[in-house]
KOLKE-899425 format. One record per residue (C-alpha): residue in three letters; x, y, z. Coordinates in Angstrom, 2 decimals, decimal comma, padded with zeros to 5 digits, always signed. Example, Ala and Ser with C-alpha at 12.3 -4.5 7.8 and 13.67 -1.06 7.14 Angstrom:
@resn->ALA&px->+012,30&py->-004,50&pz->+007,80
@resn->SER&px->+013,67&py->-001,06&pz->+007,14
***
This chain:
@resn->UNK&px->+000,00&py->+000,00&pz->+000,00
@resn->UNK&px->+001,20&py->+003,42&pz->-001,04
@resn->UNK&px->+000,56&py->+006,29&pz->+001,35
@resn->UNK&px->-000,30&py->+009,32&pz->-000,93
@resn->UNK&px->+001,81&py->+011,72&pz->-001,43
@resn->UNK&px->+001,97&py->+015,27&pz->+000,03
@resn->UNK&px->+001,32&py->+018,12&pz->-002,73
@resn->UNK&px->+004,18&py->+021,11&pz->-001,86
@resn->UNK&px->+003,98&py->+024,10&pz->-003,73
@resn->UNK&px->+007,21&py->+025,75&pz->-004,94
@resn->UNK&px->+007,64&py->+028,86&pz->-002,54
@resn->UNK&px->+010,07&py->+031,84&pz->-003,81
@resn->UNK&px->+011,41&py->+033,99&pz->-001,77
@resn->UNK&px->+009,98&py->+036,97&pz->-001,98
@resn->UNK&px->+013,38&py->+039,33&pz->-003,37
@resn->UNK&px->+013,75&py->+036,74&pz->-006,07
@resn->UNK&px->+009,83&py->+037,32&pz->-007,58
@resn->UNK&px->+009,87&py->+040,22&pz->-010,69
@resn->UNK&px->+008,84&py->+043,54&pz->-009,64
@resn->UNK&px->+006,69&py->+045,06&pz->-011,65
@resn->UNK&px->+008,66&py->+048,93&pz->-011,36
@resn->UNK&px->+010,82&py->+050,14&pz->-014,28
@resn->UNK&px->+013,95&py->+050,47&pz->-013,81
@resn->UNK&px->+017,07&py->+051,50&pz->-015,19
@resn->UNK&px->+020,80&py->+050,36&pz->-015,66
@resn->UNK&px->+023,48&py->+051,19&pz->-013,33
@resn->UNK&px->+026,15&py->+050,80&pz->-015,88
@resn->UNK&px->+026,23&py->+054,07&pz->-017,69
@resn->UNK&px->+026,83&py->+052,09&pz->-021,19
@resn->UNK&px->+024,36&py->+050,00&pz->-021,30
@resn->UNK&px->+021,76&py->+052,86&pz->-019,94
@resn->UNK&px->+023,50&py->+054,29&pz->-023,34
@resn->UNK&px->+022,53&py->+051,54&pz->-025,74
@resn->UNK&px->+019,03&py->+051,31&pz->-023,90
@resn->UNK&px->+016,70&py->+053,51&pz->-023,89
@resn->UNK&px->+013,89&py->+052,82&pz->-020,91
@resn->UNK&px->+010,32&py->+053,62&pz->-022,06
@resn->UNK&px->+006,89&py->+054,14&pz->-019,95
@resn->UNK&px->+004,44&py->+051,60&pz->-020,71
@resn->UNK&px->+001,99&py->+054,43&pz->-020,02
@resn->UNK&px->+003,58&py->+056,76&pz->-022,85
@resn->UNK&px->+002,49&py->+053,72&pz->-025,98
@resn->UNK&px->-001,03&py->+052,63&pz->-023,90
@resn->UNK&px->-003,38&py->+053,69&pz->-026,78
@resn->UNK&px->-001,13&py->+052,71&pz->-029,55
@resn->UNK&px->-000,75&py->+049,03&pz->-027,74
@resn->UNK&px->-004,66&py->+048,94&pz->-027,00
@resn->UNK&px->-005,53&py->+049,67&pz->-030,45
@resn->UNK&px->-003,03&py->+047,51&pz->-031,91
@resn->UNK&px->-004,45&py->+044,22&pz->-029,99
@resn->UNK&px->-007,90&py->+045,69&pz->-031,44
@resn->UNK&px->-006,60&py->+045,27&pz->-034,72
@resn->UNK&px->-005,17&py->+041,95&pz->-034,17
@resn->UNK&px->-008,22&py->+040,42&pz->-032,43
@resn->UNK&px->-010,54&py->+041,58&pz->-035,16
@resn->UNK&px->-008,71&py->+040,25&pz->-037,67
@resn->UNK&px->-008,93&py->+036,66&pz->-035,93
@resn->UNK&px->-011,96&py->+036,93&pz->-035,69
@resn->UNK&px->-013,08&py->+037,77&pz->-039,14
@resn->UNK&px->-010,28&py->+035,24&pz->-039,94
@resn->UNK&px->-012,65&py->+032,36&pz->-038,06
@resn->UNK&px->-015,82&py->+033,68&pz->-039,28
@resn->UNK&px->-014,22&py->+032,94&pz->-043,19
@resn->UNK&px->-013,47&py->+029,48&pz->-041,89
***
């Protein structure tokens, strides 16, 4: 007989899970090569694009 078996749940620590903050480079060079944008700046342009996208898979289905 087989006793059953205990479910565990992976636990991370809490510095190692992402933050959601932007942030940028420390080394001067790289903060050179890139350039940190604000989510916040492309909102419309991002919203309309999945618009665009989800229309077109739809239209794409209704053809089907």
């Amino acid at each position: 007989m087989h006793w059953p078996r205990k479910k565990t749940f992976l636990t991370l620590p809490v510095t190692s899970r992402p933050s959601n903050k932007e942030k940028t480079p420390e080394n001067p060079m790289i903060a050179k090569l890139f350039t940190n944008y604000k989510f916040s700046d492309y909102k419309e342009q991002v919203i309309d694009l999945l618009d665009r996208v989800c229309t077109v898979s739809v239209r794409t289905v209704e053809i089907i």
